[in-house]
N, CA, C and O atoms as a printed pandas DataFrame, in Angstrom:
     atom_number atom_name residue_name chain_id  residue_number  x_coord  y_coord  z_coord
0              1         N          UNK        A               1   87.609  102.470   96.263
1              2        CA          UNK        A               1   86.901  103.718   95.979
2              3         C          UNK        A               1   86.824  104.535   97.269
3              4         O          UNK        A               1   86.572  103.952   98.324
4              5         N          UNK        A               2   87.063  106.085   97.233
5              6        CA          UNK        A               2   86.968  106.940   98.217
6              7         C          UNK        A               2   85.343  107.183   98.506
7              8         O          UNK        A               2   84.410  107.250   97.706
8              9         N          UNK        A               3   85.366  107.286   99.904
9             10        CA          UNK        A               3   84.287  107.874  100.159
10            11         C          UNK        A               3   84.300  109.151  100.749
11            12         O          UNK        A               3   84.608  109.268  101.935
12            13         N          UNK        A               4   83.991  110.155  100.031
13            14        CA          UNK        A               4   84.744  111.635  100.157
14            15         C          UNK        A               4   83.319  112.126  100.441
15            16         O          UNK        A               4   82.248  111.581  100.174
16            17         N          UNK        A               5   83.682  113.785  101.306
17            18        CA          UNK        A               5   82.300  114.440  100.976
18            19         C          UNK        A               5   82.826  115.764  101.010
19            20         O          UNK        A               5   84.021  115.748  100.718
20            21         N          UNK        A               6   82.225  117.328  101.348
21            22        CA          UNK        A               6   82.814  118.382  100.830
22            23         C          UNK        A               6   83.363  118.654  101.995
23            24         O          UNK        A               6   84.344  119.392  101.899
24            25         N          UNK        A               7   83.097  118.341  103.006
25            26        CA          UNK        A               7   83.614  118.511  103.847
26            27         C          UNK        A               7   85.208  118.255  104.814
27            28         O          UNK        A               7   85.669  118.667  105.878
28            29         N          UNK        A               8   85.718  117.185  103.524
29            30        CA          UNK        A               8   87.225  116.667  103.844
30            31         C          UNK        A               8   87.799  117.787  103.259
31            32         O          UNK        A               8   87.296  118.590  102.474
32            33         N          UNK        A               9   89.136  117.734  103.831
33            34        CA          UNK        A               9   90.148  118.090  103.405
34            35         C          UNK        A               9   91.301  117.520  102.537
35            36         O          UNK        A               9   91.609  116.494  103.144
36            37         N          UNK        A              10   91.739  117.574  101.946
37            38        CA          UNK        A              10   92.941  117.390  100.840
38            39         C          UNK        A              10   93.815  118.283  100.606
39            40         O          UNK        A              10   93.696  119.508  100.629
40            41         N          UNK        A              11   95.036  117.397  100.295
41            42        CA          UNK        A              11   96.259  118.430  100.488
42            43         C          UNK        A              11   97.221  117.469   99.290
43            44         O          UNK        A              11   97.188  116.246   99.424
44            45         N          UNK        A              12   98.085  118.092   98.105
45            46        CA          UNK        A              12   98.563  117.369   97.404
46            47         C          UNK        A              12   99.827  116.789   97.740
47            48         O          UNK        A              12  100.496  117.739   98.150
48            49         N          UNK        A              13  100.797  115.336   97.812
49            50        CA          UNK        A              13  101.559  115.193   98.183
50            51         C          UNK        A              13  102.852  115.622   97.807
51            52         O          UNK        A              13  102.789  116.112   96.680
52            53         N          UNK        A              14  104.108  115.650   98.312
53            54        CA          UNK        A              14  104.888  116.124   98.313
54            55         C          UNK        A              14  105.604  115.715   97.174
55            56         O          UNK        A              14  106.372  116.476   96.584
56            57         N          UNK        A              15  105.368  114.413   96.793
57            58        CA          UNK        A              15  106.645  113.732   96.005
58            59         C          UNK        A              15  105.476  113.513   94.469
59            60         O          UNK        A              15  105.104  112.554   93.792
60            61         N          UNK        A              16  105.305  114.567   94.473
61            62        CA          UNK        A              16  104.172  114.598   93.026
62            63         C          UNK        A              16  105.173  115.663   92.159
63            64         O          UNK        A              16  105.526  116.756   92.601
64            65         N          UNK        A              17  105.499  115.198   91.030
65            66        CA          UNK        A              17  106.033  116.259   90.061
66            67         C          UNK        A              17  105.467  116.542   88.974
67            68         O          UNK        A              17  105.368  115.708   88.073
68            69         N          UNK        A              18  104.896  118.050   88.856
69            70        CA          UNK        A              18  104.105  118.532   87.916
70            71         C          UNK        A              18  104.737  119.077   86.482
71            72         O          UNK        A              18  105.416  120.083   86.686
72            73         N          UNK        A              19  104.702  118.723   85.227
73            74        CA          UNK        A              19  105.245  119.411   83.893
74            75         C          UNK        A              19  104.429  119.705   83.465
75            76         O          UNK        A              19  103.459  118.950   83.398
76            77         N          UNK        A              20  104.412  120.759   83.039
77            78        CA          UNK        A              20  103.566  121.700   81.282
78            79         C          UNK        A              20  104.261  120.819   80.017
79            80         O          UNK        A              20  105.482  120.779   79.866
80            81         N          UNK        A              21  103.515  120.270   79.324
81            82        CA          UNK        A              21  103.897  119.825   77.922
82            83         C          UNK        A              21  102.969  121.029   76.454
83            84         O          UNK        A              21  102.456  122.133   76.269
84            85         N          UNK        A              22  103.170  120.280   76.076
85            86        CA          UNK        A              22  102.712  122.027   74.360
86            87         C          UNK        A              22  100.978  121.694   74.868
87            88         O          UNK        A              22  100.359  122.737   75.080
88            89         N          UNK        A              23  100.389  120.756   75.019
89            90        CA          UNK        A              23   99.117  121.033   74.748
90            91         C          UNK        A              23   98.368  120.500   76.233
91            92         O          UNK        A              23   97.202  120.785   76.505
92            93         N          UNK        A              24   99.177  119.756   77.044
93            94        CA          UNK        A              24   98.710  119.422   78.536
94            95         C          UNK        A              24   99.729  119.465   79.516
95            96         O          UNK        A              24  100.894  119.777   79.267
96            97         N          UNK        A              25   99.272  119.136   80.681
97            98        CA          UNK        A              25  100.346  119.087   82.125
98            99         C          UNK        A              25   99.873  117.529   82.730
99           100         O          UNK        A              25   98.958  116.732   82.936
100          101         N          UNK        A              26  101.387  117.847   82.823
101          102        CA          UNK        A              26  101.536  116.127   83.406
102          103         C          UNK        A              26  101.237  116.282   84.941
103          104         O          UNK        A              26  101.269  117.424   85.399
104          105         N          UNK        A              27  101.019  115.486   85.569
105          106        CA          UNK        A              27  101.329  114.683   86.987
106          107         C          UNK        A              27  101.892  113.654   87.162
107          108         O          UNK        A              27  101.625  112.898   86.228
108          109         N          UNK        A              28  102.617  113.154   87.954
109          110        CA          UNK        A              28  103.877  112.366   87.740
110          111         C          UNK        A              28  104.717  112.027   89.446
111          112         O          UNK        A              28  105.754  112.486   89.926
112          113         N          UNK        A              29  103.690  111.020   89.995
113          114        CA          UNK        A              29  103.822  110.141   91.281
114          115         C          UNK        A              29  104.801  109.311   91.201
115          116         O          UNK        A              29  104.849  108.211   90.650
116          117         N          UNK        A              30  106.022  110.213   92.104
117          118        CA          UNK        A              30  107.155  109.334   92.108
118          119         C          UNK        A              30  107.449  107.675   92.752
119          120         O          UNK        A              30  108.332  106.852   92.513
120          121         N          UNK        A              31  106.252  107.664   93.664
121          122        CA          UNK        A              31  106.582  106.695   94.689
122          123         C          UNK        A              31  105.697  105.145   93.957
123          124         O          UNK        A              31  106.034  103.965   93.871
124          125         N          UNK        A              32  104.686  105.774   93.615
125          126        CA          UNK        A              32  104.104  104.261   92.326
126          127         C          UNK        A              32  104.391  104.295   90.888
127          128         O          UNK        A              32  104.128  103.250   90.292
128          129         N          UNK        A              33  104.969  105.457   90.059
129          130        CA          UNK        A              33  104.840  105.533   88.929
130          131         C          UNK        A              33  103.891  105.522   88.073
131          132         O          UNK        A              33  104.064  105.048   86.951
132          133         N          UNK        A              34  102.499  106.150   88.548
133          134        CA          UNK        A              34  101.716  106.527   87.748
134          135         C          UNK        A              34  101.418  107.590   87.291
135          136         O          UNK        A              34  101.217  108.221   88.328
136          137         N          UNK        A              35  101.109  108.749   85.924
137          138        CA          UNK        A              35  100.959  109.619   85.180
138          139         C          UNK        A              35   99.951  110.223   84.605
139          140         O          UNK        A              35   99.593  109.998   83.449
140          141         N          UNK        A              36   99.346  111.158   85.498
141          142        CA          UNK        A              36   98.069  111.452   85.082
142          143         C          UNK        A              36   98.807  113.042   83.789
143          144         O          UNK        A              36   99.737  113.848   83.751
144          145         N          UNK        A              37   97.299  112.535   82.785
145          146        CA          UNK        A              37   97.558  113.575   81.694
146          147         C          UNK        A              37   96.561  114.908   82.157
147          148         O          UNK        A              37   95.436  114.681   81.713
148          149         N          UNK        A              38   96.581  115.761   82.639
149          150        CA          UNK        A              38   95.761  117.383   82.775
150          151         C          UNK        A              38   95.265  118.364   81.785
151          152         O          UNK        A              38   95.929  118.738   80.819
152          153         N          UNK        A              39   94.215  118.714   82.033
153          154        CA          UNK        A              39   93.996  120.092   80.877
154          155         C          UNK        A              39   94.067  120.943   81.667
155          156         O          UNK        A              39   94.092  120.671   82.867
156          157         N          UNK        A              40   94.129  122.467   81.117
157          158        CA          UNK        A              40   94.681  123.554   81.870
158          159         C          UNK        A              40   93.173  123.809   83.270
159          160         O          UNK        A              40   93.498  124.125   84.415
160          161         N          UNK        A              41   92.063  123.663   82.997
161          162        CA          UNK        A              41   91.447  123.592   84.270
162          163         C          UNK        A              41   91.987  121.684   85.288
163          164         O          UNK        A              41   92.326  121.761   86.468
164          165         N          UNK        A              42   91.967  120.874   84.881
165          166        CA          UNK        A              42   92.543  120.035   85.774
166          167         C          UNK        A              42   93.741  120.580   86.629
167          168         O          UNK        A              42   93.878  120.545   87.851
168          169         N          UNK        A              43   94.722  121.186   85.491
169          170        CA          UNK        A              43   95.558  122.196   86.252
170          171         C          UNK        A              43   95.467  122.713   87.332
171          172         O          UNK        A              43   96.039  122.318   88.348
172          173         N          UNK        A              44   94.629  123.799   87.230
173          174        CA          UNK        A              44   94.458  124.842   87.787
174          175         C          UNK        A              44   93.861  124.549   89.233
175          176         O          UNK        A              44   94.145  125.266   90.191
176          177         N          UNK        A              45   93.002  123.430   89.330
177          178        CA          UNK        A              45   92.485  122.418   90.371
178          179         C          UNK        A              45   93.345  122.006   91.141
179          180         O          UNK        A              45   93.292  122.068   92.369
180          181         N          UNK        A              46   94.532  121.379   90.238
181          182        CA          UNK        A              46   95.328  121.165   91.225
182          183         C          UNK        A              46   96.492  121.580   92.348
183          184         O          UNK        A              46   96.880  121.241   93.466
184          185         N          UNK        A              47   96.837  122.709   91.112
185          186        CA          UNK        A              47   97.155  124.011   92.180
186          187         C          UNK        A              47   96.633  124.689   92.925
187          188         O          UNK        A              47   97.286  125.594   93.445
188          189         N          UNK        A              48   94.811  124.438   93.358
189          190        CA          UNK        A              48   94.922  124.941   94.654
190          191         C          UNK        A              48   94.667  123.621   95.759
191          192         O          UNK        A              48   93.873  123.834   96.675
192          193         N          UNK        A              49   95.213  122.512   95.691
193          194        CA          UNK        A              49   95.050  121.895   96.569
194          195         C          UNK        A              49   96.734  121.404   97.131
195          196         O          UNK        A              49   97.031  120.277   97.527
196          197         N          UNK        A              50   97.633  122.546   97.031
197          198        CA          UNK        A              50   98.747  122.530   97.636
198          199         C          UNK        A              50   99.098  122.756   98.803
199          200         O          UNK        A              50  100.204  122.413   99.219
200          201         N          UNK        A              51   98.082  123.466   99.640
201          202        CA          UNK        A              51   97.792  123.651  100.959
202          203         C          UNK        A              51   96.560  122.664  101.172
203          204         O          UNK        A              51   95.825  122.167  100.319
204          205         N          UNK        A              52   96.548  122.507  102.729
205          206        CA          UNK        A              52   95.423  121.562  103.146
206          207         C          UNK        A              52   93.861  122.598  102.878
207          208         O          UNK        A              52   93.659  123.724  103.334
208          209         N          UNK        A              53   93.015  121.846  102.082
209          210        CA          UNK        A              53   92.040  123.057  101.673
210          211         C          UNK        A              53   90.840  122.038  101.299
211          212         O          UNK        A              53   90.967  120.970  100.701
212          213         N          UNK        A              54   89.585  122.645  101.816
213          214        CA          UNK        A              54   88.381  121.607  102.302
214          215         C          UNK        A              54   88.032  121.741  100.543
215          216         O          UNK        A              54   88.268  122.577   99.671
216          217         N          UNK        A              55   87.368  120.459  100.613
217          218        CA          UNK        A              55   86.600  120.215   98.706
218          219         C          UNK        A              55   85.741  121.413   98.572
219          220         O          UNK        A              55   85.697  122.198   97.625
220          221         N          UNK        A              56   84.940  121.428   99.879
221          222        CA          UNK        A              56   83.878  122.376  100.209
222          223         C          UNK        A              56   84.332  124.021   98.918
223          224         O          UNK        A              56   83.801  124.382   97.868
224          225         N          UNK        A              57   85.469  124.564   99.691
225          226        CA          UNK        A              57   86.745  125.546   99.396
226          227         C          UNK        A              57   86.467  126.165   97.806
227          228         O          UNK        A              57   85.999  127.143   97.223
228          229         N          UNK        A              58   87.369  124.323   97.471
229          230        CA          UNK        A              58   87.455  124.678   95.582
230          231         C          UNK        A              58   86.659  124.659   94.817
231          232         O          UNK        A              58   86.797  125.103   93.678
232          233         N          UNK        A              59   85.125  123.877   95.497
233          234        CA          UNK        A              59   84.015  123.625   94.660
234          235         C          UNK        A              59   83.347  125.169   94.797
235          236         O          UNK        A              59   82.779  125.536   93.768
236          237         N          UNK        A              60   83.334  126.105   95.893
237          238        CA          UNK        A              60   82.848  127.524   95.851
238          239         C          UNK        A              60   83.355  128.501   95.118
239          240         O          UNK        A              60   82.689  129.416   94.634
240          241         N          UNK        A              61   85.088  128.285   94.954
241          242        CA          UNK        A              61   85.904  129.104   94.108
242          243         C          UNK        A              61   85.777  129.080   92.874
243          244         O          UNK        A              61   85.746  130.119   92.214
244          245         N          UNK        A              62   85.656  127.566   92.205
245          246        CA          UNK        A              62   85.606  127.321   90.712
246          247         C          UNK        A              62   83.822  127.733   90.274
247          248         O          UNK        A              62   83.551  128.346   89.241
248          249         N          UNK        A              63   82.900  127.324   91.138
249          250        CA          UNK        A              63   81.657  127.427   90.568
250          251         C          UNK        A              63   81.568  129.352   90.757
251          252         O          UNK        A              63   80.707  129.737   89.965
252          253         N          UNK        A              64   82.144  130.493   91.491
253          254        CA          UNK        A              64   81.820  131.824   91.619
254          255         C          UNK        A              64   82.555  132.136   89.929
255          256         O          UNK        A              64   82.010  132.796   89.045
256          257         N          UNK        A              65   84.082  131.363   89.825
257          258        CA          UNK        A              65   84.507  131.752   89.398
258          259         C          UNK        A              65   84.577  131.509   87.818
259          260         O          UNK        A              65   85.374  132.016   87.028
260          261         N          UNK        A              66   83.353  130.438   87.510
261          262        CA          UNK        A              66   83.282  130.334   86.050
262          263         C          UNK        A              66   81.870  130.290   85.962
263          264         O          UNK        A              66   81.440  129.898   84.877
264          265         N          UNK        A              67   80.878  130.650   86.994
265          266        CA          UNK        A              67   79.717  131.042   87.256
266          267         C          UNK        A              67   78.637  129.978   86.828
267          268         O          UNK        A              67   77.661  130.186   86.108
268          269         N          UNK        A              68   79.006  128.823   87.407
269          270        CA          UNK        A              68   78.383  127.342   87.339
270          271         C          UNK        A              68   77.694  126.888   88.562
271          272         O          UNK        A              68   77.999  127.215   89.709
272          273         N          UNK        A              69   76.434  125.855   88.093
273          274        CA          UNK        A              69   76.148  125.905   89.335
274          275         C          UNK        A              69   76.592  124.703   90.506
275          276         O          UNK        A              69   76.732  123.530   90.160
276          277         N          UNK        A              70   76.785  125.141   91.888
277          278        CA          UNK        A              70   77.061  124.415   92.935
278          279         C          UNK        A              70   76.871  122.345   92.680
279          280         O          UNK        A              70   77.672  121.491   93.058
280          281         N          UNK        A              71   75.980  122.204   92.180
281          282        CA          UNK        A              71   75.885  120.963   92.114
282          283         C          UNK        A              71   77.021  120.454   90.738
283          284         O          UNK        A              71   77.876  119.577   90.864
284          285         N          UNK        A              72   76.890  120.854   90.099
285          286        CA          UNK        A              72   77.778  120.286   88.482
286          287         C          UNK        A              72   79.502  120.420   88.998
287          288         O          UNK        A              72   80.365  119.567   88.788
288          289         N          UNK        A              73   79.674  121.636   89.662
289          290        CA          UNK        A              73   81.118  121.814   89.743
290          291         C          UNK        A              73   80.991  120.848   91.021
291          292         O          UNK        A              73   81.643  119.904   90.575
292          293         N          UNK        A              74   80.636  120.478   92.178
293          294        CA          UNK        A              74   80.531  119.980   93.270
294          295         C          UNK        A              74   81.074  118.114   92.551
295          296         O          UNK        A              74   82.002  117.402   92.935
296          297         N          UNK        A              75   80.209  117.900   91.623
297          298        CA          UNK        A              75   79.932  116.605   90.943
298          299         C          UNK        A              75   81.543  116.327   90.530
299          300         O          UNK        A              75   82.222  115.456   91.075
300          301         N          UNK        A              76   81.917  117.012   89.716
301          302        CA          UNK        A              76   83.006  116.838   88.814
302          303         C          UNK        A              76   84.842  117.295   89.450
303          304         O          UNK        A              76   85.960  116.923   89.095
304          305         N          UNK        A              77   84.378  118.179   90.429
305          306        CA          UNK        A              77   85.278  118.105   91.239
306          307         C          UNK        A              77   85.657  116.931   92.459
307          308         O          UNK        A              77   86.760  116.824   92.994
308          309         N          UNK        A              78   84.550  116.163   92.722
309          310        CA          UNK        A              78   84.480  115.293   93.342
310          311         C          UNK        A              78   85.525  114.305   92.961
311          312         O          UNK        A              78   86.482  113.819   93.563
312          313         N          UNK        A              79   84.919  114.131   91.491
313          314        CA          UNK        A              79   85.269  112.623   90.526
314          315         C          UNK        A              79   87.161  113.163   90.555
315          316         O          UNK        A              79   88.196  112.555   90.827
316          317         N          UNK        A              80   86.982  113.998   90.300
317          318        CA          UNK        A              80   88.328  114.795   89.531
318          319         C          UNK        A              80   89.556  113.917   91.085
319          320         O          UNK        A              80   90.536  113.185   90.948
320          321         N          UNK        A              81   88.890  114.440   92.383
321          322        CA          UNK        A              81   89.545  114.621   93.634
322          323         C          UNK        A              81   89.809  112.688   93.729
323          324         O          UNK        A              81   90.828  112.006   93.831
324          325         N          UNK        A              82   88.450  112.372   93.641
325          326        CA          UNK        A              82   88.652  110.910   93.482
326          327         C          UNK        A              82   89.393  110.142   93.617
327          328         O          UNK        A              82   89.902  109.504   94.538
328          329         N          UNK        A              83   89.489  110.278   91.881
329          330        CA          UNK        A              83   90.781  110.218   91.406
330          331         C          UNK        A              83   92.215  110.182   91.400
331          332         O          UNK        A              83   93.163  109.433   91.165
332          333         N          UNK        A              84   91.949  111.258   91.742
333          334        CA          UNK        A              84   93.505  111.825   92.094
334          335         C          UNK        A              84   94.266  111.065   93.507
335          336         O          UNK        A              84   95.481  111.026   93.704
336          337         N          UNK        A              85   92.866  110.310   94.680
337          338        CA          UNK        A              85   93.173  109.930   96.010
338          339         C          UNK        A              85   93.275  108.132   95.206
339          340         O          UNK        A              85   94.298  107.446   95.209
340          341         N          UNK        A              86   92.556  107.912   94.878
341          342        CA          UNK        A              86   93.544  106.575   94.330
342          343         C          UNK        A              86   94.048  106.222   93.587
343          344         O          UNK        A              86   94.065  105.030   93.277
344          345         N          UNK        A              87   94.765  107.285   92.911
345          346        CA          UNK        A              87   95.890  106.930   92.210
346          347         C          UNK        A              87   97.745  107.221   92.851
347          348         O          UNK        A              87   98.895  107.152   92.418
348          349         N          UNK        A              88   96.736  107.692   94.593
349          350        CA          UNK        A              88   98.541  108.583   94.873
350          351         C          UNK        A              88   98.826  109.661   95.437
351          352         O          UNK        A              88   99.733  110.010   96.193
352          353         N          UNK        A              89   97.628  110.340   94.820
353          354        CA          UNK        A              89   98.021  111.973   94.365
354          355         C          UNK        A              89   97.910  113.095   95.546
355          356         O          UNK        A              89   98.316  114.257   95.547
356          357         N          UNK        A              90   97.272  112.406   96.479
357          358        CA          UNK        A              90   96.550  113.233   97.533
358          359         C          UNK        A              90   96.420  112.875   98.962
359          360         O          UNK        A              90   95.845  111.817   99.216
360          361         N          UNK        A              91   96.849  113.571   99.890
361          362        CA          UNK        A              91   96.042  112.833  100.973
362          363         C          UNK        A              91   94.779  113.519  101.560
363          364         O          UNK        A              91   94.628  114.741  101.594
364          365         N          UNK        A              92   93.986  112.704  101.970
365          366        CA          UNK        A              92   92.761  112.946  102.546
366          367         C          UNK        A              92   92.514  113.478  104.181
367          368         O          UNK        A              92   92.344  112.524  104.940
368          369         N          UNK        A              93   92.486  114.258  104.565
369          370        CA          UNK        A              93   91.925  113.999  106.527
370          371         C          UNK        A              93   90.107  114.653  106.679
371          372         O          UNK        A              93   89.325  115.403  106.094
372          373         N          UNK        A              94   90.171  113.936  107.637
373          374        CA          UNK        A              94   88.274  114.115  107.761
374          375         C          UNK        A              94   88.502  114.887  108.661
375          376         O          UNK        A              94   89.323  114.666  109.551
376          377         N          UNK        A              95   87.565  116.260  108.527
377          378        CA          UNK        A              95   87.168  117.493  108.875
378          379         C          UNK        A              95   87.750  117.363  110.674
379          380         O          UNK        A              95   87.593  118.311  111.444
């Protein structure tokens, strides 16, 4: 388990290949072969962590931008980022 805070940075790795399917988007880690299934906000999450970009960042962008508050999007973006760091998907550097 990661021990993350908003203050790291994350950046998505290189050898990650992303598809649109009819009703979700794949993720698709070439180097272990694991397949995460996306909804169009998981999406959208993950396109902005294609540059190195602090949690801090996306948790301010998504909560202005669907007008939620700081703690709930903070929470779930966390889990989301998590995730994504042990399964593969991401690398981590501390601030």
């Amino acid at each position: 388990m990661y021990n993350i805070s908003l203050h790291h940075k994350v950046q998505s790795k290189p050898h990650i290949i992303s598809r649109k399917e009819k009703n979700c988007y794949l993720l698709v880690n070439r180097e272990n072969g694991i397949v995460l299934v996306l909804n169009d906000l998981g999406m959208e999450i993950w396109n902005c962590l294609s540059d190195k970009v602090t949690i801090e960042d996306v948790v301010k962008k998504f909560a202005e931008k669907y007008n939620a508050e700081l703690e709930v999007v903070s929470e779930e973006i966390l889990n989301f980022i998590k995730k994504l760091l042990e399964n593969g998907f991401l690398n981590c550097y501390s601030q």
